[in-house]
Every structure is written in structure tokens, then in C-alpha cells.
N, C-alpha and C positions, 0 to 999 in steps of 0.2 A: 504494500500500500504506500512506505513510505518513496518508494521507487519509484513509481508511476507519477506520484504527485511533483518529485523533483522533478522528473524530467517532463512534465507539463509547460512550463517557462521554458526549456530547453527548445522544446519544439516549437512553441509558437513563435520564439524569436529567430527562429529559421527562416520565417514568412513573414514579411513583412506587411501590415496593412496596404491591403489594395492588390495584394495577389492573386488572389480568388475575384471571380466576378460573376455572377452582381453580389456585388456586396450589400447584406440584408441590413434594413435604415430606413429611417424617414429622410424621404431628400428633401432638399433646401427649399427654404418658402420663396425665394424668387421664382427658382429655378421652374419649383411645380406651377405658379402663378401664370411665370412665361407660358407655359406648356399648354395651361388649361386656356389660355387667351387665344393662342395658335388655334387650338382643336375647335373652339367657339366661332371664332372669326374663317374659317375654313366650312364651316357648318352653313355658316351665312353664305358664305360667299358662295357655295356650290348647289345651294336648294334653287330650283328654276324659279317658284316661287315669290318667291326672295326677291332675283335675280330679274323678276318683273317690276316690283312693287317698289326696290330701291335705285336703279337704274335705267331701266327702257321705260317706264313711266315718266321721270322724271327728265329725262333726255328729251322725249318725242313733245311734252309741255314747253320745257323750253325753248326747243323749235318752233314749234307752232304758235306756241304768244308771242315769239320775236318775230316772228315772219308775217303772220299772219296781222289785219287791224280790225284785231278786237278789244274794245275798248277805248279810250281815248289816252292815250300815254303819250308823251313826250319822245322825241326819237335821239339817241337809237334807244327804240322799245326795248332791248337786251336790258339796258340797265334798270326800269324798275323791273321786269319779269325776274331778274335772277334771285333777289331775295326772298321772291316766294317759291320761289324754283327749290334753295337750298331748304326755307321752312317745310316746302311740302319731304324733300329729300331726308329731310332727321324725322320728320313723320311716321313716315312710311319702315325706315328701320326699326327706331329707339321705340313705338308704339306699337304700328302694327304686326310687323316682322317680328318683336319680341313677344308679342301676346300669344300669335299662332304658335310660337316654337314651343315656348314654358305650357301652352295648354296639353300641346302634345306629347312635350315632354313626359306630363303628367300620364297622360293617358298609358304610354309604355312603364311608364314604372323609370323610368332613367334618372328622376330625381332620387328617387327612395335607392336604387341602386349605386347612384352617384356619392351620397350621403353616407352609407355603408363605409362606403373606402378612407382610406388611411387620408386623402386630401381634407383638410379642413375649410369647414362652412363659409371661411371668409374667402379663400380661392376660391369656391364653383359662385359666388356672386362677384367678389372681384374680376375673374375672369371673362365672367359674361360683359359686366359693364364696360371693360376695358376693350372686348372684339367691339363694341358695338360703338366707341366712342374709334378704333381702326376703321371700321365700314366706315361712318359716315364721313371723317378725315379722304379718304379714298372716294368716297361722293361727292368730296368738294372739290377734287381734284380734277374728278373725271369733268366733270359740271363747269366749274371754273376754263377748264382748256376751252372746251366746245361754247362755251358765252364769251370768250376771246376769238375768238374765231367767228359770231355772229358779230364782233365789235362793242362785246362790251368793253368798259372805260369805265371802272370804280374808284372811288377816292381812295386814294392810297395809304391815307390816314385813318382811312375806316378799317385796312384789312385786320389790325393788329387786333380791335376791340370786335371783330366778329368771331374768333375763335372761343373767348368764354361765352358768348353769348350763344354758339354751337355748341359748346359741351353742358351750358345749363340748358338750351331745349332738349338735349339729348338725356338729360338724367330727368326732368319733367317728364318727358312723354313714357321714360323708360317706366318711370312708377307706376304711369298709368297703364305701363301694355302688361305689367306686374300685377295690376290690381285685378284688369280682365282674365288675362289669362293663368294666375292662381288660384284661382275661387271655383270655376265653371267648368264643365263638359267642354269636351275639344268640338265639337261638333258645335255646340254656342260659340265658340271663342271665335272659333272661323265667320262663324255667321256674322255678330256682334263687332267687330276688329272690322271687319270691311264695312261695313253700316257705317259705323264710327270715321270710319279713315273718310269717307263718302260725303259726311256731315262733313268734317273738319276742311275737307278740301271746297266747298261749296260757300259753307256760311262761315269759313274762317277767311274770306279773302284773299286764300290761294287761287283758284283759279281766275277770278276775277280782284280788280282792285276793291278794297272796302269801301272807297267813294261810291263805287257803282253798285253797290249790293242797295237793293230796295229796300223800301222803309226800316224798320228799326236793324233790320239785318247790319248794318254798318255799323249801327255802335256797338252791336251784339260781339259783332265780330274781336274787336279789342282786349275784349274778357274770356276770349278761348285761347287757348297754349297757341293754337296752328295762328290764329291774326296778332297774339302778343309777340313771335315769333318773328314772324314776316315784318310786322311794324318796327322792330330793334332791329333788325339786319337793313331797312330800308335808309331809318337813321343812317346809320355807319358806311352804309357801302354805296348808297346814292348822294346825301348830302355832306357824308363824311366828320358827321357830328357823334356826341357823345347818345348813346341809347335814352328813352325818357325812362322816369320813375315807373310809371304805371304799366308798361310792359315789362321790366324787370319782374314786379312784383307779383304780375300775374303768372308770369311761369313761376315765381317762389312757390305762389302758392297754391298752384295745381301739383307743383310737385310735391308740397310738403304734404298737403292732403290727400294725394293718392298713395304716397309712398307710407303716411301714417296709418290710411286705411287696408294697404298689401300684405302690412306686419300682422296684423289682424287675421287676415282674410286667407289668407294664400296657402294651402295644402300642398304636401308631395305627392300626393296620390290623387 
């Protein structure tokens, strides 16, 4: 006995850590963070889905309200259509895109499963938030080339102040595609998520300017994330001024109140 146990140290100091592989451990919380970001943001990016509602939707609008004269807009028409171009573009990811996925999610069991594993609860939310603030970064890119190319011409002092204002519609909307698609049947979420995106694009002064939206619809619009959204980006990247108070605060507080009511609401199964 006494034998075995000396020559225990003997032999592991043979082998040096990192011999054998894999080496059994919890890995690093960047590491896994990165990892789970990758697999999220690749999830996005490959569902055709998706790949309608954050892209080729948003493309062919802003083609066609640049090109097209509808409405009465100042030329070149590029410059106001793009801010509601990128408002509708975090819509469609951070809301709808997030609602369908986390319902489905549910539906397979992938949360309850995900949950299970050795990663911890703050990676599979940090990592989602984080693909989903890469998407839409990559939708402003894609969006920004092709509205340079129809001649947009933004204030260059605005570009610097629309990037928080991009990742705070991005965490607004995201609470709220949390709040539908945590609670509900995948088959609602779906339903409910496209209804919603349909409203938001209509009577939030995306597709149309908020001046032209009929009777009360135009002030309406002001007080939903999608026209508080468009109004701050119009600020900054048309007039090249600072965002007003009352769209700030209106995305605060759709997202503070959806994301308070998601914490509530939201099931793995």
C-alpha cells in the first residue's frame, strides 16, 4: 500500500498537465460565451426564415421607397427611407426573429436541454443577445452599402450616436420577442410575431413616414419601439442632431416593461 501510494507523484509527474486530451474541466467563460455566440449567430444566419425577414425584406423596402415616389420626401429619398429601413431591420431580428426561435426552441425541448449542461445560464442569454446584436451590426452593413449606392448622404456626425441607439432598439425589441415567445405555443408565436411585426411596420411609421399616417395614427406612432426607433435614427442620420428625450425613453420603457414582464413569464418548456 505504502508503495503504490509513493509512486503515485512519481507517475503523474511523468505527465505533464495537458498530455492527455481532452482534458476533463469546465472551460473558460469567454471562451464558452464566444462559442455559444458563434452557434446562435450561425443559427440566425442560416434559417431561410430568418434570412427573409432580416435581409431580403429589408433590402427590396429600401429599394423601392428610394426609387419608387411614395410619399412626399425630400430627395434623395434614400436619406429619410434609411432610418426606417434600419428601425424596420432590428425589428425584424431582435423581435420577430427572436420570438419564433425561443418559441420553438421551447417546443423541442433545446432550452430544458441546453440548461442541463455544464454552460451557465448567463452564457445561453448572453450569447443569444450578443448573435443578435452581430446580425443586426451585419444588417447595417449590408443596408448601409446598398443606400450608398442608391446615394445616400448621412450626417457624419450622426453615424457615431446611431450605434447605441441600434443596440438599445435591439435589447427593447429583444425583451419583447422574449416576452412572446417565452410564455406561448410555437404555433401562436408564429402567428402572433408576424401580426405584430405587420402592426409595427404599418402604424409605427416604417413603411410610411409618421407625417403621413392618418388621423391619430401619427402621434400613435411615436409611442411604439418601431416609430420611437425610426424617429432617433432620423435625428442623427438625417439632421445629424442629438436623439430627442421622448424616443429614448420610449424604447427604455418598452424594454424595461417587457423584459420585466419575460422574467415573469417565460418557461423552458
Amino acid at each position: 500500500m505504502n508503495a503504490e501510494a509513493n509512486a503515485a507523484p512519481q507517475l503523474g509527474a511523468q505527465f505533464p498537465a495537458g498530455t492527455f486530451a481532452p482534458a476533463p474541466g469546465r472551460g473558460r467563460p469567454l471562451r464558452m460565451l464566444l462559442a455559444q455566440t458563434k452557434i446562435e449567430a450561425l443559427l440566425i444566419l442560416r434559417h431561410g426564415e430568418q434570412a427573409l425577414l432580416t435581409l431580403i425584406i429589408p433590402l427590396a423596402l429600401l429599394i423601392g421607397l428610394s426609387t419608387l415616389h411614395i410619399g412626399d420626401l425630400p430627395e434623395p429619398r434614400v436619406n429619410s427611407v434609411m432610418p426606417r429601413i434600419l428601425a424596420l431591420a432590428v425589428m425584424s431580428t431582435a423581435f420577430t426573429g427572436q420570438a419564433i426561435a425561443l418559441g420553438f426552441d421551447r417546443r423541442y425541448g433545446v432550452l430544458k436541454r441546453l440548461s442541463a449542461t455544464a454552460l451557465p445560464r448567463w452564457t445561453l442569454i448572453s450569447g443569444r443577445v450578443l448573435a443578435t446584436l452581430l446580425v443586426v451590426a451585419l444588417q447595417a452593413v449590408v443596408l448601409g452599402v446598398a443606400a450608398v449606392l442608391l446615394g445616400w448622404s448621412p450626417a457624419i456626425a450622426g453615424l457615431l450616436p446611431a450605434v447605441p441607439l441600434l443596440v438599445l432598439g435591439t435589447l427593447a425589441f429583444g425583451a419583447a420577442g422574449v416576452l412572446v415567445g417565452g410564455a406561448l405555443r410555437a404555433e401562436i408565436v408564429l402567428a402572433l410575431a408576424n401580426a405584430i411585426w405587420f402592426v409595427l411596420l404599418l402604424a409605427g411609421g416604417l413603411a410610411l413616414p409618421a407625417a403621413d399616417l392618418p388621423g391619430p395614427l401619427g402621434a400613435l406612432a411615436g409611442f411604439l419601439p418601431s416609430g420611437a426607433l425610426s424617429e432617433a435614427l432620423d435625428a442623427v442620420l438625417v439632421d445629424g442632431s442629438l436623439p430627442g428625450v421622448q424616443p429614448v425613453v420610449v424604447l427604455l420603457a418598452w424594454g424595461a416593461v417587457c423584459g420585466a414582464a419575460a422574467v415573469r413569464t417565460t418557461r423552458l418548456t
